[in-house]
N, C-alpha and C positions, 0 to 999 in steps of 0.2 A: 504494500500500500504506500502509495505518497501523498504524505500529508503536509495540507498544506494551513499556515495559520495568519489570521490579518489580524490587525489593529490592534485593539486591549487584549485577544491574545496570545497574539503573538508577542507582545512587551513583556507577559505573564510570564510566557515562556522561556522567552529567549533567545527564539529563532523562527525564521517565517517556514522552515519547512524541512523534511524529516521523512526518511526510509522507513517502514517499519514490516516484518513477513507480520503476517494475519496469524496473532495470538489463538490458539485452538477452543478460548470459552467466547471468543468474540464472532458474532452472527448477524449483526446491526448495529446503526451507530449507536443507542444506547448504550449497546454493551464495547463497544468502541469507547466512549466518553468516559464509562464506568472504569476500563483498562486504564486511561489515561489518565488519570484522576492518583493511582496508584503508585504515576511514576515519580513522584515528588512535590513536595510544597509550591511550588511552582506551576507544576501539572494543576492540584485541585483547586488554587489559587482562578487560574484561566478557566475551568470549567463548574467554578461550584454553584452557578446562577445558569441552570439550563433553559430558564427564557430569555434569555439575554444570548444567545449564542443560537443563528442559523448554519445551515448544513449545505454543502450541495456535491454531487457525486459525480465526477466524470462534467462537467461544468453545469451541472441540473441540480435545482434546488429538492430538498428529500423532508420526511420526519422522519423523525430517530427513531421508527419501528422502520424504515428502509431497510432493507439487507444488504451485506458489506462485502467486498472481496479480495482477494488479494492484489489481484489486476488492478482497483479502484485508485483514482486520484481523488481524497476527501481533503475537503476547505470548508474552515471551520472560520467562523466571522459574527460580528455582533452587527442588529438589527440595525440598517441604514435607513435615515430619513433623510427628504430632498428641504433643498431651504427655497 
């Protein structure tokens, strides 16, 4: 999977984007967000507010009951409003 991260959390994290093979309890992004959460204060830092965080899969926006794969580019991003 490559992942990819914008704005707050990408700053959370530390970097905008990230290799990862498809963890064997991860099936959608829930449980994607759940894995990542796990990787350090910084991971759940970026992901502890999941209405504040959109999704989109291969450049398509999803919800977190989407199913995941290994092949997927996932971008994870906070809600954009137009001014």
């Amino acid at each position: 999977m490559e992942l990819l991260y914008f704005a707050r959390i990408r700053e959370n994290i530390g970097h905008s984007s990230e290799t990862l093979p498809q963890p064997g309890n991860v099936s959608d992004v829930k449980d994607l967000i759940g894995h990542l959460r796990e990787q350090g204060d910084n991971y759940k830092a970026a992901f502890e507010n999941e209405l504040a965080i959109r999704v989109a899969i291969n450049q398509t926006h999803v919800n977190f009951d989407h199913p995941v794969d290994d092949g997927d580019e996932i971008a994870f991003f906070p809600p954009m409003t137009g001014g």
